[in-house]
N, C-alpha and C positions, 0 to 999 in steps of 0.2 A: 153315274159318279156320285159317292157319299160325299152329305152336306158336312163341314162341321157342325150347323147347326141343324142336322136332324134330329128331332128329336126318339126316346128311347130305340137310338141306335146304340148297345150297349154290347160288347163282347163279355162272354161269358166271365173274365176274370177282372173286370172295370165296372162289374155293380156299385153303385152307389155304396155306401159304407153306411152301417148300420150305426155307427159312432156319431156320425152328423145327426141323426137321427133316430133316437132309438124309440122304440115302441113301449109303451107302459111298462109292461111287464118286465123290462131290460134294466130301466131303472132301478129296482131290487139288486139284480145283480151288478149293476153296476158299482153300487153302493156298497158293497159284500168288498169290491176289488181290495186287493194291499197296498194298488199303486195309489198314494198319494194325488197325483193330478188327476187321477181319471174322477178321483170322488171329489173333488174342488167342482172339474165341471161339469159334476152330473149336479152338482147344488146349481151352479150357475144356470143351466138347464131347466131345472126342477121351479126355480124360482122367477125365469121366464114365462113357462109354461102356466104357474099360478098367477102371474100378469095378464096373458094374455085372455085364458077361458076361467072365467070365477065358478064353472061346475066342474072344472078339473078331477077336485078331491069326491066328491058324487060318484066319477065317473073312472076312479080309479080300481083296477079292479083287487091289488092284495095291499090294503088299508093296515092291516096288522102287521106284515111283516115290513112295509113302509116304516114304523113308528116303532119297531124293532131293530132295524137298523139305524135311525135316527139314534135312541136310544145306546145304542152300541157307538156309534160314533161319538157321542157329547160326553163318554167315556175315556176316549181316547186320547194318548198323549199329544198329537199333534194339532198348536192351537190354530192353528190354518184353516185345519178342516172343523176342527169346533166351533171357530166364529161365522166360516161359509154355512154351516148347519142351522147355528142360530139364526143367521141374516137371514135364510129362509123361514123357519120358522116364524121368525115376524115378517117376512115379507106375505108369505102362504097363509096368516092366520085370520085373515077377512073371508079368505075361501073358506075355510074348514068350518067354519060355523057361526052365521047370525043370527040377530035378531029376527032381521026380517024373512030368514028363511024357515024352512022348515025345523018341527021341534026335533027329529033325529037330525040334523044337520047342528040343530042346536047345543044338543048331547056330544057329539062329534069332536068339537073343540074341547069341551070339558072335560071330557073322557083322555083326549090326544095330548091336553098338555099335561094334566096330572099324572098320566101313564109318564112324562118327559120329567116331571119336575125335579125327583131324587135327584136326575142327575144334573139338573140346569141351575137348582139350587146353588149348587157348591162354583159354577163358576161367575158366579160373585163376588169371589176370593182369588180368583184367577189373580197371576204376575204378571198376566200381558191385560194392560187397560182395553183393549179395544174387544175382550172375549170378557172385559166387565161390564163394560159400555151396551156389549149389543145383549146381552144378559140382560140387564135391567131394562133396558126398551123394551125386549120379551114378553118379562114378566108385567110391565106397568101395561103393557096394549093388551095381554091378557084379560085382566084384572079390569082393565076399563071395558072390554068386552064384556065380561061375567064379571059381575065385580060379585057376585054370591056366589062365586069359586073359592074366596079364598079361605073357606075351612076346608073344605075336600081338599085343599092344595098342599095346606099346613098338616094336616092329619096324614096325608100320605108320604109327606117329605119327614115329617119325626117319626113315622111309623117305620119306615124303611131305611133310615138313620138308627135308629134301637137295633133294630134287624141286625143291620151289620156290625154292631157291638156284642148282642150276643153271639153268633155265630165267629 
């Protein structure tokens, strides 16, 4: 007689769901989705995950196309997903690179926000306080992090501000 509590008694069509827990690599595509909620709680996820293990981002394996979609989100019209983007981002940014870690770990951060800034910049000016609110928390835990960022920061957000004037 089957237990209910047997464990990995699973028919074939009652796998556990990949959605309660996705594997690194999912995360990307997760992020990519159109649907609105699915990218809410891949942040909410995303921003657990960098609570819980602080070598998360070490151990992530596609760093670039992470902070490309990031990137593409903090673009996006919906400020829902803009402020969940940012709350990670300041939640995730103790990970991404200290003091007392390693110096590419330390590059990491510097590199990850200023690649972010163009577009984190401008929600400063946001209509909805709370995606100004968590903007400026952002940028100030940055900054007290590296505070010898903020020319690279400045130089890339007016250089890519021009850009999109002449183009």
């Amino acid at each position: 007689m089957d237990s209910l509590l047997d464990p990995l008694r699973f028919r074939v069509d009652r796998l556990p769901s990949p959605a309660f827990m996705p594997r690194e690599d999912d995360y990307i595509d997760l992020l990519r989705s159109p649907d609105f909620d699915v990218r809410l709680q891949t942040f909410n996820r995303l921003t657990t995950m960098s609570r819980r293990d602080p070598e998360w981002f070490s151990n992530f394996p596609r760093k670039g196309e992470l902070f490309k979609n990031i990137d593409r989100i903090l673009a996006d019209d919906r400020w829902e997903v803009q402020h969940q983007c940012i709350k990670f981002l300041l939640e995730a940014m103790a990970t991404l690179g200290s003091v007392g870690s390693s110096i590419e770990n330390y590059l990491n951060l510097e590199y990850c926000i200023c690649y972010l800034m163009p577009n984190l910049v401008p929600k400063l000016g946001s209509s909805k306080i709370t995606v100004r609110k968590i903007s400026i928390q952002a940028i100030q835990t940055f900054l007290r992090q590296k505070p010898d960022a903020l020319g690279p920061v400045l130089v890339s957000a007016l250089f890519l501000s021009n850009f999109e004037v002449i183009v």
